[in-house]
C-alpha positions in Angstrom: -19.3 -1.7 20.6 -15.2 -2.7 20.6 -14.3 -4.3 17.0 -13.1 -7.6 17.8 -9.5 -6.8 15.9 -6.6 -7.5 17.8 -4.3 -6.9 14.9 -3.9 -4.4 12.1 -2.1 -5.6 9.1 -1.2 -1.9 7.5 -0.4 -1.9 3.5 2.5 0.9 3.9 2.7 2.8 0.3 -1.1 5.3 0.1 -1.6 3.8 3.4 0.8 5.5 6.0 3.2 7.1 3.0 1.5 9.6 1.2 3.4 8.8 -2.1 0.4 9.1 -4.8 1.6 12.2 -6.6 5.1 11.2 -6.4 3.9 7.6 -8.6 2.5 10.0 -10.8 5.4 12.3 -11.1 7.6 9.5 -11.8 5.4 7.9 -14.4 4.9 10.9 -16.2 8.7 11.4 -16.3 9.1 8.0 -18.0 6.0 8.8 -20.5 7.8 12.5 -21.6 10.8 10.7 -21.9 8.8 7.9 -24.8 7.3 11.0 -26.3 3.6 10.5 -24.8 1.0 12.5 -22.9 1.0 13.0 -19.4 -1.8 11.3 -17.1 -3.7 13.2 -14.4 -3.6 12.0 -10.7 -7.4 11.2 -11.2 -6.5 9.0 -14.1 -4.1 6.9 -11.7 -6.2 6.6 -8.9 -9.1 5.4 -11.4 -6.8 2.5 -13.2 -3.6 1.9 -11.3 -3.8 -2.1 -9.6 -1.7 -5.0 -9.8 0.0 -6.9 -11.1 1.6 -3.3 -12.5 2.4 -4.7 -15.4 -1.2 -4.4 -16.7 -1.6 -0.8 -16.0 1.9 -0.5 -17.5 0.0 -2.0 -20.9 -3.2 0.6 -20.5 -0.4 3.3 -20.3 1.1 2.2 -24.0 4.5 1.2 -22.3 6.0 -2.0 -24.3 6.1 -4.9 -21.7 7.2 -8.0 -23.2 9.6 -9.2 -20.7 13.1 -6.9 -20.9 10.8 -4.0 -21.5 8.7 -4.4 -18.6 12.0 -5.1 -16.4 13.8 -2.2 -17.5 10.7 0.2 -17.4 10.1 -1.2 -13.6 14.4 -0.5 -12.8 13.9 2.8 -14.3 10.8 4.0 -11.9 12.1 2.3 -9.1 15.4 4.4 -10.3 13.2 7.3 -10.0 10.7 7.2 -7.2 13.7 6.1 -4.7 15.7 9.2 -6.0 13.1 11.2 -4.5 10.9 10.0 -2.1 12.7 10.3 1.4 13.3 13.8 0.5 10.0 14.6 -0.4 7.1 12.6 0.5 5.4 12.5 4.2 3.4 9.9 5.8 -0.3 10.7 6.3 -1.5 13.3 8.9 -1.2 11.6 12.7 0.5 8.1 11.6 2.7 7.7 14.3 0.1 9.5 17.0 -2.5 6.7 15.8 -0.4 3.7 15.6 0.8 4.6 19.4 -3.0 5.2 20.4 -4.4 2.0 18.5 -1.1 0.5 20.3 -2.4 1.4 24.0 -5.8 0.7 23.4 -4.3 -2.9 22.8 -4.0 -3.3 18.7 -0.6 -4.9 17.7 0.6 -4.2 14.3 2.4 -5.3 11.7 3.0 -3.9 7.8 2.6 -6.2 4.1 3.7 -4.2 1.5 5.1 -5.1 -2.3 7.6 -2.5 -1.6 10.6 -4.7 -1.7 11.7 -6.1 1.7 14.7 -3.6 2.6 13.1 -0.5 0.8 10.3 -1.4 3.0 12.6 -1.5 6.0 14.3 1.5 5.7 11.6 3.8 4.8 9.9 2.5 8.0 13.2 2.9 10.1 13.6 6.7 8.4 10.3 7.4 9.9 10.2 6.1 13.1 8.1 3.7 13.1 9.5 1.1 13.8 8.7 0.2 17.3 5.3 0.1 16.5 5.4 -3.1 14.4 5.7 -6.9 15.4 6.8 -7.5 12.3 7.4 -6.1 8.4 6.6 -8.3 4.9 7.9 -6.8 1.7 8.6 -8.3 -1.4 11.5 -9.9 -2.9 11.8 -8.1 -6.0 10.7 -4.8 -7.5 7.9 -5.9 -9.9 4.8 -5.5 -7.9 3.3 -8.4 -8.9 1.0 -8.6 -6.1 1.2 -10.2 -2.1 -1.3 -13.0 -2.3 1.6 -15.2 -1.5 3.5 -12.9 1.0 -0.3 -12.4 2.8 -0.9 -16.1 2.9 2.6 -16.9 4.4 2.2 -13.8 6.8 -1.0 -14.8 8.3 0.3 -18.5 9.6 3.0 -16.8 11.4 0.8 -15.2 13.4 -0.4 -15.8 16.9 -4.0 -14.6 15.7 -6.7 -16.1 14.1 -7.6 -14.6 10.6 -11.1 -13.0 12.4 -9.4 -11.3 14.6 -6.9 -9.6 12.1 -7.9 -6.7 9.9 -6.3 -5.7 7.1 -6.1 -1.8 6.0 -5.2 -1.2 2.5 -5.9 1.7 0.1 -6.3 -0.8 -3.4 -8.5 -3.3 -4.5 -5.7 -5.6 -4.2 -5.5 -5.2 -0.4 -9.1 -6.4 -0.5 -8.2 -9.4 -2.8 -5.1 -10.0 -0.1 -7.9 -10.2 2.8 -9.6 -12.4 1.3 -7.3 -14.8 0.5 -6.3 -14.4 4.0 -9.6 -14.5 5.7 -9.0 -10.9 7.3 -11.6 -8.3 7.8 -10.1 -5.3 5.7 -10.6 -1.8 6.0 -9.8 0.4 2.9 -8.5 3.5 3.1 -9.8 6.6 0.3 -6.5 8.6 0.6 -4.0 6.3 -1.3 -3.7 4.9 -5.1 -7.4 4.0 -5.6 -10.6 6.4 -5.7 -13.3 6.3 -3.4 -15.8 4.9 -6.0 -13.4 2.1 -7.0 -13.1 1.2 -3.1 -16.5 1.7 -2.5 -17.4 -1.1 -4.9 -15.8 -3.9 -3.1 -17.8 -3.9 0.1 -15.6 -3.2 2.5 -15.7 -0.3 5.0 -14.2 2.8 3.0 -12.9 5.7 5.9 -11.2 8.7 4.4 -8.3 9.8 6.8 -6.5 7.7 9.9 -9.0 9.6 12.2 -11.8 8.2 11.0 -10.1 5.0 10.6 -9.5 4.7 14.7 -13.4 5.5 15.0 -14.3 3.0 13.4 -11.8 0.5 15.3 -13.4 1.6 18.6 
């Protein structure tokens, strides 16, 4: 039986950019350089959420307010040093956005990548045709996109039932629901299966699977 989504709202970092290990690599880098332990990818998945500032705290990083701000400027430092170079968008991205496209799915992305990182990496990739239109943030503190989702959704021609939401975190669920999306979460990105699991929501485990479930 058809879904009855006529639009995908597509978080863009763990979603369609496969940038998990690069987080970690880049958090790890700023732990070595306080003097602490490394954390395992496993360990991310299982506590990373938003706002960041909280996982920030379970990671022993000081975060009163100019600490916080200049541990954020120096990952963001970091991860954008690296990541066009060296990370890749999950296996068949722009092959299933273009088949979800004909099959009559429009698109668009809400990310709390800031609005022209957001931009560009979408551009570098060539995705851009497939989207109606891109939300990012307006600063570089993840703080969460309750408000961005919630603003998105009104410009839209749709109604919130017939938009789905696809999200790798337990925030993108908390974003649908605010919304009053359907959501979709994916098990490939910053959360683990288990955590994902928990909320509900259909959990798929590659793009693939993901379009099977549309259809």
């Amino acid at each position: 039986m058809a879904t009855p989504y006529k639009h995908i709202i597509w978080d863009w970092n763990g979603t369609l950019l496969n940038d998990t290990w690069l987080c970690v690599e880049v958090l790890n880098g700023l732990l070595a350089k306080r003097g602490r332990e490394p954390i395992t990818e496993a360990t991310y998945r299982q506590n990373f959420g938003f706002p960041v500032i909280h996982f920030y705290d379970y990671l022993g990083f000081d975060t009163d307010t100019d600490s916080f701000e200049k541990v954020s400027h120096e990952f963001i430092g970091d991860y954008e040093a690296r990541w066009l170079e060296e990370t890749k968008l999950h296996p068949q991205t722009n092959e299933i956005l273009a088949q979800l496209s004909n099959s009559g799915h429009t698109h668009s992305v809400l990310s709390a990548a800031k609005q022209e990182a957001l931009e560009f990496g979408i551009e570098h990739f060539g995705l851009r045709s497939h989207f109606t239109g891109l939300m990012g943030a307006d600063n570089i503190y993840a703080e969460g996109k309750v408000g961005q989702g919630m603003r998105w959704i009104q410009q839209l021609q749709w109604e919130p039932q017939e938009v789905v939401l696809v999200g790798d975190t337990l925030h993108d669920f908390e974003v649908a629901e605010a919304m009053g999306t359907h959501c979709i979460l994916m098990a490939h990105g910053h959360h683990t299966p288990d955590r994902l699991a928990k909320t509900g929501a259909p959990v798929v485990h590659s793009l693939e699977e993901l379009v099977k479930l549309l259809h």
